[in-house]
N, C-alpha and C positions, 0 to 999 in steps of 0.2 A: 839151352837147346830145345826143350820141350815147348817152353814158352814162346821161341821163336817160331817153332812148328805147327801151333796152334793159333797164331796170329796170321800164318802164313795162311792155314784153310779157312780162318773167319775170312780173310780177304778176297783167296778165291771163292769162298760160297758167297760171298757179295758180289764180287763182280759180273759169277753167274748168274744172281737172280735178278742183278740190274738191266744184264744183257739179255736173258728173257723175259722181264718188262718189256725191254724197247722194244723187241719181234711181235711180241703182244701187239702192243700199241699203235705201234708208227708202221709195222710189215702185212701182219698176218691179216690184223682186221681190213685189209683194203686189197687181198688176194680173191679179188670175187671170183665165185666158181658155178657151174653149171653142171649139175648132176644127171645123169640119164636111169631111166630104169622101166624095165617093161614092166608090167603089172597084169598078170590073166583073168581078167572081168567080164570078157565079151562074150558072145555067143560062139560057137564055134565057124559058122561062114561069116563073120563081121570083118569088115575091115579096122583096121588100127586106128584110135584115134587118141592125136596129141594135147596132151593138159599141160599149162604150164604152170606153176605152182611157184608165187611169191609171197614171203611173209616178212613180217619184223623190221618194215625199212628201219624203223626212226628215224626218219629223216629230218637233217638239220637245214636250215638255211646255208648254201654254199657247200653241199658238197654235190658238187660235182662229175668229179668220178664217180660217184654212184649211181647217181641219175644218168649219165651217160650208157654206163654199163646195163643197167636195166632197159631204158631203151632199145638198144641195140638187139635185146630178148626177142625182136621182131624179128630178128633175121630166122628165130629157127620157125617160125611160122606154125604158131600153133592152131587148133581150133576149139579150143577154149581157153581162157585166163582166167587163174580161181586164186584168189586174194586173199590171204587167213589174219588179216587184220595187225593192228601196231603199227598203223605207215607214219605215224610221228611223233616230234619228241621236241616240236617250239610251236607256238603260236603261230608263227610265219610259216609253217614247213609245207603249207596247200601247195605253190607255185614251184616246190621242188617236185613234190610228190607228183604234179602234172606233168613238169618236164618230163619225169622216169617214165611213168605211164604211159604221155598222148601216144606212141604210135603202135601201142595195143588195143589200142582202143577201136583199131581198126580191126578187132576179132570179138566174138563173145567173148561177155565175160560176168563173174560171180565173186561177190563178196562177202566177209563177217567184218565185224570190225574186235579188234581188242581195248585193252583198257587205257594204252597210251596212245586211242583214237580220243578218249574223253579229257584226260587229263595228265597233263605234262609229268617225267619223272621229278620224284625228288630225291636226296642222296637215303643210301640205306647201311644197316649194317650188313655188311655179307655171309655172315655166320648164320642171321638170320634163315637165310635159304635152307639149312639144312634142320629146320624145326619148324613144323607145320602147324601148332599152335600159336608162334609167333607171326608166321608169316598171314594167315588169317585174322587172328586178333589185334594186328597191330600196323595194319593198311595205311599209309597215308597216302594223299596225293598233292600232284602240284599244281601249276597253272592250268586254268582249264582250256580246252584246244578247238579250235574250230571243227569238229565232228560232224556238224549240219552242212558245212562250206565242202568239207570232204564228200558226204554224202549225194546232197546235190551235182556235185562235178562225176562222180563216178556212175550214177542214176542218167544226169545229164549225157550222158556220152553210151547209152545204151545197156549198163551192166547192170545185173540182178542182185537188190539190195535184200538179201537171207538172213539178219538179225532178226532171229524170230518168225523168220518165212520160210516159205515152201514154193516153187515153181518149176516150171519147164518150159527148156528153150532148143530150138534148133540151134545144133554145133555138128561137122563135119560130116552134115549130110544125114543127121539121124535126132531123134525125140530124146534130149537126156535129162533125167530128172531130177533140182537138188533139193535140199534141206538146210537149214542153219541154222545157227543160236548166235546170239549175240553176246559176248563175255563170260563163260561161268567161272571163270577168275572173280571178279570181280560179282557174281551174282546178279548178272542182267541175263542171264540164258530163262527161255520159259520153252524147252521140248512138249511138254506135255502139247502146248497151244497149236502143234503144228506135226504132232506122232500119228501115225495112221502107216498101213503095211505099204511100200513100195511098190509102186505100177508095173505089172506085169510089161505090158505095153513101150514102156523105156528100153531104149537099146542099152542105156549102162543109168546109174543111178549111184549120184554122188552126196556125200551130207559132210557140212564144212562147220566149224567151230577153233578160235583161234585158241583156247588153251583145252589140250587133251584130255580133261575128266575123266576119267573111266568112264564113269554114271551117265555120261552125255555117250560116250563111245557104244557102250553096250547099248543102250536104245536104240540108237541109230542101228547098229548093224541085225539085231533084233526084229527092229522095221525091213528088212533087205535093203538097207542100202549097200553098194558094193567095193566101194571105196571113199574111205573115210579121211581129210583132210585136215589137216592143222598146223601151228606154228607154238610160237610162246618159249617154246625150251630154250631156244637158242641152242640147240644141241650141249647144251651142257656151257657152251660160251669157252670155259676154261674144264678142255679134259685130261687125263694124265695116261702119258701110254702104256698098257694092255689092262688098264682101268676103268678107261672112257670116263663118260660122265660122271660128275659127284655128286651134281641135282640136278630135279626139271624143272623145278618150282612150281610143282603140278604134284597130283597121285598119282601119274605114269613111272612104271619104272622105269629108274634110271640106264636098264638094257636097251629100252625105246624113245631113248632123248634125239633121234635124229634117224632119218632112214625110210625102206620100208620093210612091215612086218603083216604078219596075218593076224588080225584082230585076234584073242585066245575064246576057244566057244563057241565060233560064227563061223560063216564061208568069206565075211568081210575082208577086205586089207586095209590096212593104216598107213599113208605117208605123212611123216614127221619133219617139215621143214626147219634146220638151223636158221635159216633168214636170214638179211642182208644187213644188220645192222647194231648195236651194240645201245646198252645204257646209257646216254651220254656222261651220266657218272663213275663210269666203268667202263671206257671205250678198250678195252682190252680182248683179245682171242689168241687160244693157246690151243692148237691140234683139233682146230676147231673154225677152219675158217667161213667166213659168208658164202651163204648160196642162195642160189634158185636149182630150182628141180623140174627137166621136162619129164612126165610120165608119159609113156605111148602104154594106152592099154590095150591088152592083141585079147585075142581067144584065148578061153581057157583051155 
């Protein structure tokens, strides 16, 4: 009888781990979502303005519902698009990542790039993630990806290339200011090249970077910038409920794997984009599905 009973829970604890595999897999990661949240940066007579906030396609060749879905990001009509880098994950994936994009491109817009801008995943161990000596000392990468063809197309089409830059552009009627780093995952960020105090003069003042460093985050807000943008966590990818996240694969903690928060220290905020798209070695999401995120930032 016992024996019976304990074959019987091996088999339900199978079935239900198989059964939230496939939600993972085949459901959740293709519930794309669209997050709203105000964010109080502005001056106090300023009127609202809308950021729209995409990170993490990896985009593969043929997927199409995603690029669709991204597309479609026109209708809420923003006035700026701010891009935190990772938009792919194959050699071929430019002519997706255009599909999603072209008809934002009919807005400003601002970019970083991340580390699967440069070079394609390869498989990892997932344990890995939760040891920061490994996940450092033991980087590898894959195929290497068109980053120049991305670069060009997104330059091409009017949007400010921030890997290590600094400018300002009119969006919704007002001067707004950013900053960016190109990878400090990866160690292509150089702040120092491009740190100096935030322009008074800016109606709002934003600084982008695709993996959350603290050490990049505190300078920046340090600088006055007043909202601070990223991706990379994937919100955690796979969280467990009233646990959240279990990594970021970053030194943010794991409380700020997705969302928004106030930088700690600063008058800055932090939004944390989960992002649209998955490892392709690990196309799984659990309590964790893909997003974009529109910020309206009002008066403080």
């Amino acid at each position: 009888m016992r024996k019976r009973t304990l074959l019987g829970l091996a088999a339900g604890t199978a079935a239900a781990g198989a059964a939230t595999l496939a939600y993972a897999s085949l459901v959740e990661r293709n519930i794309f979502t669209l997050r709203r949240y105000d964010v109080p940066v502005l001056a106090l007579d300023a009127e609202p303005l809308r950021v729209l906030h995409l990170s993490d396609l990896h985009m593969m060749p043929g997927q199409r519902r995603k690029q669709e879905w991204v597309a479609a990001l026109a209708g809420t009509d923003p006035d700026l698009v701010v891009v935190t880098g990772d938009n792919m994950a194959h050699p071929d994936a430019v002519p997706g990542v255009l599909h999603a994009l072209q008809p934002l491109f009919d807005y400003p817009g601002a970019f970083v790039f991340g580390s699967n801008d440069y070079t394609g995943p390869v498989m990892k161990n997932p344990f890995s993630y939760f040891n920061r000596h490994e996940r450092t000392s033991r980087r590898r990468h894959g195929a290497e990806l068109p980053a120049d063809d991305l670069r060009d197309l997104l330059v091409g089409h009017g949007w400010a290339d921030l890997n290590n830059a600094r400018t300002t552009l009119k969006a919704g009627g007002r001067l707004i200011e950013l900053v960016g780093v190109d990878d400090p995952h990866i160690e292509r960020d150089d702040y120092p090249s491009v740190a100096g105090a935030a322009s008074a003069d800016a109606g709002v003042r934003l600084g982008l970077t695709h993996s959350p460093e603290p050490f990049i985050l505190d300078a920046m807000a340090a600088d006055g910038f007043d909202l601070l943008l990223a991706g990379h966590t994937h919100g955690g990818q796979v969280r467990v409920p009233f646990v959240g996240a279990l990594v970021t694969n970053c030194d943010l903690p794991r409380s700020m794997a997705r969302g928004l928060f106030r930088w700690p220290g600063s008058d800055a905020w932090l939004h944390v984009s989960a992002g649209l798209g998955t490892h392709p070695t690990a196309p799984v999401r659990f309590a964790c599905p893909p997003e974009a995120s529109l910020l309206t930032l009002i008066p403080r």
